[in-house]
BAZA-551041 format. One line per 8 residues: for each residue x, y, z of N, C-alpha, C. Coordinates in steps of 0.02 Angstrom, whole numbers. Atoms other than C-alpha are relative to their C-alpha. Layout:
<sites>
X/Y/Z/X/Y/Z/X/Y/Z; ...
</sites>
This chain:
<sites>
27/-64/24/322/-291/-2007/-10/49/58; 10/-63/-72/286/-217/-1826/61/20/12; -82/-20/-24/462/-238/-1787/23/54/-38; -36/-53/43/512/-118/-1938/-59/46/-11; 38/-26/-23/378/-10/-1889/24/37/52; -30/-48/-68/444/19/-1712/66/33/-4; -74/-52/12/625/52/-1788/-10/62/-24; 2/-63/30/558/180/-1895/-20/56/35
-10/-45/-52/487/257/-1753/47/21/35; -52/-51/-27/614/271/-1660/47/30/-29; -56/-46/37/732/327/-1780/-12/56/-22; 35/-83/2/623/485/-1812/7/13/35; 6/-48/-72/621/522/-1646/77/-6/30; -82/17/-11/801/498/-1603/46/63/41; -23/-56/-12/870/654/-1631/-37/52/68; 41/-15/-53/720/725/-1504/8/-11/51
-27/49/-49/768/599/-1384/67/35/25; -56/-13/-44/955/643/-1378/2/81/19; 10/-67/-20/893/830/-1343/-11/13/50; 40/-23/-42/802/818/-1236/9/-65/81; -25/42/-63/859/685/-1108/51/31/48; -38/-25/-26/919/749/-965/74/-19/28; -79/26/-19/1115/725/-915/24/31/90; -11/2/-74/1131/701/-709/98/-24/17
-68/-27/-44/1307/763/-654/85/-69/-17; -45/21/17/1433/603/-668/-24/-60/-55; 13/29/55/1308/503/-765/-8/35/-71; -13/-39/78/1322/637/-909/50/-57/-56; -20/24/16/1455/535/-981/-29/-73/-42; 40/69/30/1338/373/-1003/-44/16/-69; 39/-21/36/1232/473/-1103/-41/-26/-59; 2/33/69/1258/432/-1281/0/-59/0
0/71/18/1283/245/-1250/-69/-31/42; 68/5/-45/1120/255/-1148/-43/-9/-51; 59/-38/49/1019/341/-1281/-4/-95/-67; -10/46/43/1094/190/-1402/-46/-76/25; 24/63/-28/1054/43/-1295/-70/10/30; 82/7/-21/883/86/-1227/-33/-19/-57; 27/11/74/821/99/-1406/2/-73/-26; -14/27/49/907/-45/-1473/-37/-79/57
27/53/-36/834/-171/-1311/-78/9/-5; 73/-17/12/668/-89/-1332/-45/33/73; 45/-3/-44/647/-31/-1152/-12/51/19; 42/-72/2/599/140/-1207/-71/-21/-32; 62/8/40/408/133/-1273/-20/90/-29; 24/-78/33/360/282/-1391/-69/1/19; 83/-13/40/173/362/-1409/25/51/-14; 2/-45/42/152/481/-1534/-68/37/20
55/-13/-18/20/606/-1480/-21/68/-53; 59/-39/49/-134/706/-1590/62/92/-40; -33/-78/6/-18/878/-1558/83/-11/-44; -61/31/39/137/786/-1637/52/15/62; -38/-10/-55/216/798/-1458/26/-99/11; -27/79/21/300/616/-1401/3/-11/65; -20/23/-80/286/535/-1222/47/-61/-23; -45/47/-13/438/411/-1181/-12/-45/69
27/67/-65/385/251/-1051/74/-35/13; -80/35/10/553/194/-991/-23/-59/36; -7/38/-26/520/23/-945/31/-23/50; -49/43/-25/604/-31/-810/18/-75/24; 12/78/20/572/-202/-800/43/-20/-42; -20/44/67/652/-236/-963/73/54/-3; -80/-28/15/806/-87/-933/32/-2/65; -30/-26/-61/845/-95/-752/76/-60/5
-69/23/8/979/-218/-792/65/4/-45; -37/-52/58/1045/-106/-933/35/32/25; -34/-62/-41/1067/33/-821/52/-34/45; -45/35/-42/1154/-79/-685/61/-21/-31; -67/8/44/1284/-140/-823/31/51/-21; -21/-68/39/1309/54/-891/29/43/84; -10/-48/-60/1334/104/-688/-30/62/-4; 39/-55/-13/1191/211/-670/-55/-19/32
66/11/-54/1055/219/-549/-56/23/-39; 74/-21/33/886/213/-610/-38/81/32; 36/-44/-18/825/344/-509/27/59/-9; -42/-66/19/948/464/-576/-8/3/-72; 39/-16/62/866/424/-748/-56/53/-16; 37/-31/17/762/567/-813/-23/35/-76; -3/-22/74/684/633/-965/-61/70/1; 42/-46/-21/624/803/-996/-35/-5/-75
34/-3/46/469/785/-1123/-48/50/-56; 46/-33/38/360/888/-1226/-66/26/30; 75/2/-44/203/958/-1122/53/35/67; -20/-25/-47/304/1081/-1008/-53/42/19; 38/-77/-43/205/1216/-888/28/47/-38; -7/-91/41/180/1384/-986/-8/48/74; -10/-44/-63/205/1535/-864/-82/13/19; 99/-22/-21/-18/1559/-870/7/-44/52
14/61/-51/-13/1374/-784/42/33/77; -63/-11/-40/150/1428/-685/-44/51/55; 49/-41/-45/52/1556/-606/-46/-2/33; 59/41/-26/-104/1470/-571/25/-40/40; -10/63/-61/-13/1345/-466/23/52/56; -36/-51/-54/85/1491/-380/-45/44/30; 42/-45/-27/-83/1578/-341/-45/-39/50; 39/56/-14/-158/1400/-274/16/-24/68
-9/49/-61/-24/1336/-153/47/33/15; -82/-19/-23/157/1392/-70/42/-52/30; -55/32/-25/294/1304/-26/42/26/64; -36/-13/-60/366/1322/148/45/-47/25; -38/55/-41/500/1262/250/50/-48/-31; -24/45/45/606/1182/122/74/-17/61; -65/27/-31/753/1083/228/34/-68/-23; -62/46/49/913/983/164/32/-31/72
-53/46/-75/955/854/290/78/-12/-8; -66/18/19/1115/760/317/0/-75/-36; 2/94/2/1159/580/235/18/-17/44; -8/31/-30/1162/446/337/82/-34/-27; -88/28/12/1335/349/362/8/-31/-42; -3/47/77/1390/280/195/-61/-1/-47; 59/-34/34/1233/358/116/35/44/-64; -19/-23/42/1246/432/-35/-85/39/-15
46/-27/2/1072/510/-24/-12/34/52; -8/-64/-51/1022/661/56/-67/16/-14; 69/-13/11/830/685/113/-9/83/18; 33/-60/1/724/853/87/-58/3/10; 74/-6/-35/574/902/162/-11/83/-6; 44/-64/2/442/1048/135/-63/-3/9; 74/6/-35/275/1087/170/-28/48/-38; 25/-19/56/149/1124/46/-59/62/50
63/-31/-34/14/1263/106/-63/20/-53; 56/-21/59/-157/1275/13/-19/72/11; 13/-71/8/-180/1459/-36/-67/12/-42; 67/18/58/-350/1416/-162/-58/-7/34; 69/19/-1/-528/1401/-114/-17/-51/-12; 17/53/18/-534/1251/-148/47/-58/40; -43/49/-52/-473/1064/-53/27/-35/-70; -45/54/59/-336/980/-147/16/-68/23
-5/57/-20/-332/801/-158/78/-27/-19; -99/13/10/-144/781/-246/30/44/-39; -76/-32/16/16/862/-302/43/-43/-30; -73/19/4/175/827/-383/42/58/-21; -54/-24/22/332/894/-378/61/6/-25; -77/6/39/514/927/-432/30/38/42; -47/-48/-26/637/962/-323/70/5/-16; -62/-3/50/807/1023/-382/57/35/48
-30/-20/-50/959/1013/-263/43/44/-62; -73/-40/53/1117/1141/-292/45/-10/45; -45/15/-5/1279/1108/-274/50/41/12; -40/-29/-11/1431/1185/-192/45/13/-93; -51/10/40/1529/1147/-367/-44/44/-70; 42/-25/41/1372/1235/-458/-51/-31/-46; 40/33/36/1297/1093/-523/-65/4/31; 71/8/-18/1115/1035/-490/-27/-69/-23
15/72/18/1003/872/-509/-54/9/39; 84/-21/-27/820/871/-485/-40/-79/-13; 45/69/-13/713/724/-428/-83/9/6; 46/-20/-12/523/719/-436/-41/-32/43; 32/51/-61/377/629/-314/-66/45/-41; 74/-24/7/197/650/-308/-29/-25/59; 41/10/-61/76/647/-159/-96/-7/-21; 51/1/-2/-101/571/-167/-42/-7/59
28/8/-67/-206/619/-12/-57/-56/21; 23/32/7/-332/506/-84/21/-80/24; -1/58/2/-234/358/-65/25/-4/79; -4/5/-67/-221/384/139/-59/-33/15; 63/56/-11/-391/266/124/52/-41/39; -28/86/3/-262/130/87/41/-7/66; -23/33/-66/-148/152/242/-48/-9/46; 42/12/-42/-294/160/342/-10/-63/-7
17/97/-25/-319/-38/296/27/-27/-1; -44/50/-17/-168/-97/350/-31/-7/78; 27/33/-83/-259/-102/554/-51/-10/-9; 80/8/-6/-411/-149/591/-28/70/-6; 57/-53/12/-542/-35/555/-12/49/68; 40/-19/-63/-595/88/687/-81/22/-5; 77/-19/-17/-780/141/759/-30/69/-47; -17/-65/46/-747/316/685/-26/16/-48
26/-1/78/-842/362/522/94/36/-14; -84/-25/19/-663/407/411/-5/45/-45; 11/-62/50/-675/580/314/58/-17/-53; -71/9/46/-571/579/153/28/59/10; -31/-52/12/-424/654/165/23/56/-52; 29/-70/60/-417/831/87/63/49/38; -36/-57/-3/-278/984/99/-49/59/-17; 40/-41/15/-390/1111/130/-6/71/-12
-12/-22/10/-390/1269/106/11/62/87; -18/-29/-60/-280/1368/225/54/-65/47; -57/44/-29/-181/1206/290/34/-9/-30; -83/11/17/-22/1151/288/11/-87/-17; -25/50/20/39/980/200/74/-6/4; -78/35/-18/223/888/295/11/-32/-81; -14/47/56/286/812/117/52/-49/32; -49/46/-49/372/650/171/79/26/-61
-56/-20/41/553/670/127/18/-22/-80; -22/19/79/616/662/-65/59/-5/10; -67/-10/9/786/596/-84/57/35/-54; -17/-37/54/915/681/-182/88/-43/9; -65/21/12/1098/616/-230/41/44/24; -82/-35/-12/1264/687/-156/24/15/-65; -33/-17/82/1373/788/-287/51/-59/-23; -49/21/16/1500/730/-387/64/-36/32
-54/-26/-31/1636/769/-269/-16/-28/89; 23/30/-74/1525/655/-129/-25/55/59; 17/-52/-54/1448/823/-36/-78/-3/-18; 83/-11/-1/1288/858/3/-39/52/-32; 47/-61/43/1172/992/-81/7/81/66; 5/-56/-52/1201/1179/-9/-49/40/20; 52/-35/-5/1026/1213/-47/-63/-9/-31; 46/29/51/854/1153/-148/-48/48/-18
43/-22/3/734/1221/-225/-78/-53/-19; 55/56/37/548/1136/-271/-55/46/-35; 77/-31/67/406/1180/-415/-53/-56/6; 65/35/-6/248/1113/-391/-10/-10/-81; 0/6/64/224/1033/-547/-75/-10/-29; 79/7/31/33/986/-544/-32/-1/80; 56/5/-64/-132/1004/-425/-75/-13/-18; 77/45/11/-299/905/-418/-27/21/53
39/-14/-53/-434/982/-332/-62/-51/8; 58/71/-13/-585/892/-249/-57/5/-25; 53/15/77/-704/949/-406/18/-14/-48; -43/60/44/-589/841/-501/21/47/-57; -45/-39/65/-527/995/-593/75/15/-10; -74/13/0/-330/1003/-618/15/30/-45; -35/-50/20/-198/1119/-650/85/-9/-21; -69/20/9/-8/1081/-715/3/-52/-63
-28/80/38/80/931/-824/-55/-26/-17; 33/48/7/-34/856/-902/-4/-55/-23; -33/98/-31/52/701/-909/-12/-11/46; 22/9/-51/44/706/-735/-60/-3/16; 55/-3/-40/-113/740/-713/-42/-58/-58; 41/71/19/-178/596/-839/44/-53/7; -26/56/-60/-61/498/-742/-33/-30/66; 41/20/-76/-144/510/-580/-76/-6/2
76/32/1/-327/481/-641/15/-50/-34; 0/84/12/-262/318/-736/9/-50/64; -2/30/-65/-192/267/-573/-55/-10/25; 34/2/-17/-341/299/-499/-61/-46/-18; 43/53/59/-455/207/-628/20/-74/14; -33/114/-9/-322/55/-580/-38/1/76; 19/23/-82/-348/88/-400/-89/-22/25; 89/-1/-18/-563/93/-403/-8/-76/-43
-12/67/21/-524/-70/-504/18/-61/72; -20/29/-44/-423/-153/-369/-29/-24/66; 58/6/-77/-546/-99/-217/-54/-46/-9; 69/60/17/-712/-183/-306/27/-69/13; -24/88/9/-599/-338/-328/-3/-17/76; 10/5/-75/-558/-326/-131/-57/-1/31; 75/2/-55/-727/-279/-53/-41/-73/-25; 30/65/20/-798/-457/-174/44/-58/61
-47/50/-50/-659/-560/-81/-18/4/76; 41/-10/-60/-719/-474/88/-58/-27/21; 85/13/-7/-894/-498/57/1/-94/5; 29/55/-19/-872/-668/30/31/-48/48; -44/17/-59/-741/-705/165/-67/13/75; 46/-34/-55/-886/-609/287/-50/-62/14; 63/62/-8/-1025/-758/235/34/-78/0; 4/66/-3/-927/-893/250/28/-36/96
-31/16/-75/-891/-994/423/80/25/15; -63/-19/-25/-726/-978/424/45/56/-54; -16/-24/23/-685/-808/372/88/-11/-11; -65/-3/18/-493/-806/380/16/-43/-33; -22/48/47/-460/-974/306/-27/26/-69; 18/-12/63/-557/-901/166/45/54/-36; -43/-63/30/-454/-743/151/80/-30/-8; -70/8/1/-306/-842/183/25/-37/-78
2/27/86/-333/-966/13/-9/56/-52; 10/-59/53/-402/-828/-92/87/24/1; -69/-40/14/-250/-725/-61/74/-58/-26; -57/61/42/-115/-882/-89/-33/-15/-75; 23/14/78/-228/-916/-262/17/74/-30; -31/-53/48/-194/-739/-325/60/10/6; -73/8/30/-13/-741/-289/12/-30/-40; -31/52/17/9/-879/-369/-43/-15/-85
19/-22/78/-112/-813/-531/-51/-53/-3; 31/31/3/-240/-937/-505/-56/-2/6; 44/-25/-16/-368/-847/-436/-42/21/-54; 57/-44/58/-538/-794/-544/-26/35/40; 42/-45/-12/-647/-658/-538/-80/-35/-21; 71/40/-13/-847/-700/-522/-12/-6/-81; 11/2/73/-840/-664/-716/34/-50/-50; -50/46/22/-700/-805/-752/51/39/-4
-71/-43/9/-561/-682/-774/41/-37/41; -62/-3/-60/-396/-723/-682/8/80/14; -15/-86/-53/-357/-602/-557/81/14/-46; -76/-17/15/-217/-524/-634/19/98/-23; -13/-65/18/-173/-349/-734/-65/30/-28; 64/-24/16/-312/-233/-786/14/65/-44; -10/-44/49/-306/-90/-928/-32/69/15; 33/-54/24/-355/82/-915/26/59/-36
-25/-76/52/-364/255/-1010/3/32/13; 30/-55/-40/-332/415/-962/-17/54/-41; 29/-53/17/-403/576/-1007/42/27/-56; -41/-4/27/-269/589/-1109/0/-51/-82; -7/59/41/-320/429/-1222/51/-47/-19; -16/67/12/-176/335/-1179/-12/-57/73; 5/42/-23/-170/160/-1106/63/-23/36; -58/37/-53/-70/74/-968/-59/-63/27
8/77/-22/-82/-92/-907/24/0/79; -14/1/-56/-80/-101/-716/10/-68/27; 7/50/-17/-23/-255/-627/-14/-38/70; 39/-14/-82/-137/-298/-466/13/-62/32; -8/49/-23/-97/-456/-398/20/-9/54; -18/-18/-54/8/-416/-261/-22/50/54; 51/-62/-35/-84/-256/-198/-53/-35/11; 47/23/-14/-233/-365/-215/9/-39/71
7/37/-62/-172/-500/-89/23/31/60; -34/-18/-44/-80/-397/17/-75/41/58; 78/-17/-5/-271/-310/37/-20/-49/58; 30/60/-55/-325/-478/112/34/-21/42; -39/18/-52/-173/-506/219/-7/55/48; -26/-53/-64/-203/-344/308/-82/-11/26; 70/14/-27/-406/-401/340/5/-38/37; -1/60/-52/-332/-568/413/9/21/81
-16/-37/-63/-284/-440/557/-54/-11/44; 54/-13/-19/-451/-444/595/-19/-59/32; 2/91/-23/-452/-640/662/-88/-14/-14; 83/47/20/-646/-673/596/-32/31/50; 35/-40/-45/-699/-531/718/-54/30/-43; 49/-6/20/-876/-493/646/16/74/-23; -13/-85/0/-870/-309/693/55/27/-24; -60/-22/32/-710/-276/641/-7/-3/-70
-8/-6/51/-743/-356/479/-47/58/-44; 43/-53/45/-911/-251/448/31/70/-15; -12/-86/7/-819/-64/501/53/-20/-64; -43/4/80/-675/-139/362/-19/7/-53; 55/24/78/-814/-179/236/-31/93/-21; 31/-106/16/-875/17/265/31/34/-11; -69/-52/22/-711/86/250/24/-13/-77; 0/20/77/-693/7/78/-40/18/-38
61/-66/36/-852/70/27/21/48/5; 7/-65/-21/-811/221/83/74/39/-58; -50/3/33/-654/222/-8/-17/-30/-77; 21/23/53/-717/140/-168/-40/50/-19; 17/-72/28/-832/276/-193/28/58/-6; -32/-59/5/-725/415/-166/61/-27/-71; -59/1/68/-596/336/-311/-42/-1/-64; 39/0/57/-747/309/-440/-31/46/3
19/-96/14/-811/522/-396/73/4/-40; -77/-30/-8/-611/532/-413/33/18/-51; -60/9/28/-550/453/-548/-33/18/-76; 7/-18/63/-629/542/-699/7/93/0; -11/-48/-5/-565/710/-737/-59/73/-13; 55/-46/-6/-702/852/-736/-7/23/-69; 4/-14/77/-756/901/-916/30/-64/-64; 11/40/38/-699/732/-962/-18/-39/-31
59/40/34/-809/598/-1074/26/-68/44; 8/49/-30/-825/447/-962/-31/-71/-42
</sites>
């Protein structure tokens, strides 16, 4: 009964689907036998939302060996959805931030990707904590093909605990107003015809400021407070494993088992849970399933750095706090019901 449930969904939405999916330059051709076979493996997921608009979840897990048999690169998969920027928003981002500096490298030898770099500048009163964009190369032959990214300044906690901790109190990072943001490069595909792009452009597609109010996509932007919701999940789990790696004699052996028991899914939480995937909602009311297991241990493999050095482990233990609170101010959107 679910099963003929989900057909009927998708077969309403179908026609929507083949509209609106975008067609990237020599994978145009795949198109139609794309549209067929995603559907019919299941590793599109519908939601139907309040406004009668329709988000599409392309699994990849369950299609990335679809695409590989159809000769198409996943990352040249895109779909343009329902919930575009109106020119009011369009404006508001263009009054917020600027785009400078946009440059089209070269590929590397036997590369078939070609990196771009720009630099965001905050023009707003306000400090922005993330962005995403879309950038959209052009083509000697006239074509085009647009790739997107997103930047969370927030989550420059997390490289900070791949070294040891320093003495330092650690400010969260913030794009403030009047500086300039390096975007690390976005790659973009060579044409058709194996050349490089003669020129790009990029649209800021969304911006989160640091009174958790947000402007653009709002997919995107109840994208990046679910994330967030996973990530203030993930940290509590870490700083418990810390804490009790800190009281026992031999901290590292402790961090070193813990972390082999959650690879390996065996691990509980103080509540009985297995360490494993964790659910949240976003502002948006839908749900994703995040899966922490690996981020978790990888957490405790970068503390083992620390060889059972006391001090080291306390400034780690403060930087996690420090970072754990800033994702639970973070990760609920401003005017939304918590």
């Amino acid at each position: 009964m679910v099963r003929c449930a989900r057909e009927s969904r998708l077969s309403r939405h179908m026609d929507y689907f083949n509209k609106t999916w975008q067609k990237h330059g020599d994978n145009s051709r795949y198109t139609t036998e794309i549209d067929k076979r995603l559907f019919a493996s299941e590793a599109l997921d519908v939601k139907m939302l309040p406004d009668g608009g329709v988000v599409y979840f392309l699994n990849r897990c369950r299609c990335s060996a679809l695409l590989i048999s159809l000769q198409v690169s996943v990352c040249a998969i895109g779909f343009a959805q329902k919930g575009s920027i109106d020119a009011a928003t369009q404006a508001q981002i263009a009054a917020s931030v600027a785009v400078e500096r946009i440059q089209v490298g070269e590929p590397g030898s036997g590369a078939n990707l070609v990196p771009v770099t720009f630099q965001l500048k905050n023009t707003s009163a306000q400090a922005i904590y993330a962005f995403s964009y879309a950038v959209t190369a052009r083509y000697a032959d006239g074509s085009s093909q647009s790739q997107s990214g997103s930047v969370d300044l927030l989550a420059l906690y997390a490289q900070r605990m791949r070294i040891s901790a320093a003495d330092e109190h650690f400010l969260p990072p913030l794009l403030r107003p009047g500086e300039v943001f390096s975007c690390p490069p976005q790659s973009v595909p060579v044409s058709r015809r194996n050349e490089p792009p003669v020129g790009a452009e990029v649209e800021i597609r969304m911006l989160v400021f640091e009174d958790r109010t947000a402007i653009g996509d709002e997919r995107q932007i109840a994208s990046e407070f679910r994330r967030r919701q996973a990530d203030a999940v993930l940290i509590a789990g870490v700083l418990d494993d810390l804490r009790s790696a800190q009281k026992a004699g031999d901290p590292v052996g402790v961090l070193e088992r813990r972390s082999k028991d959650i690879s390996a899914g065996i691990a509980k939480e103080p509540n009985g849970r297995t360490v494993g995937s964790v659910t949240v909602i976003g502002p948006d009311g839908i749900e994703s399933r995040v899966e922490q297991r690996s981020a978790r241990a990888t957490h405790l493999q970068w503390a083992m750095s620390d060889r059972g050095d006391r001090t080291k482990m306390a400034a780690r233990l403060l930087d996690y706090e420090q970072y754990l609170q800033a994702l639970k101010l973070h990760s609920v959107r401003a005017g939304a019901k918590q």
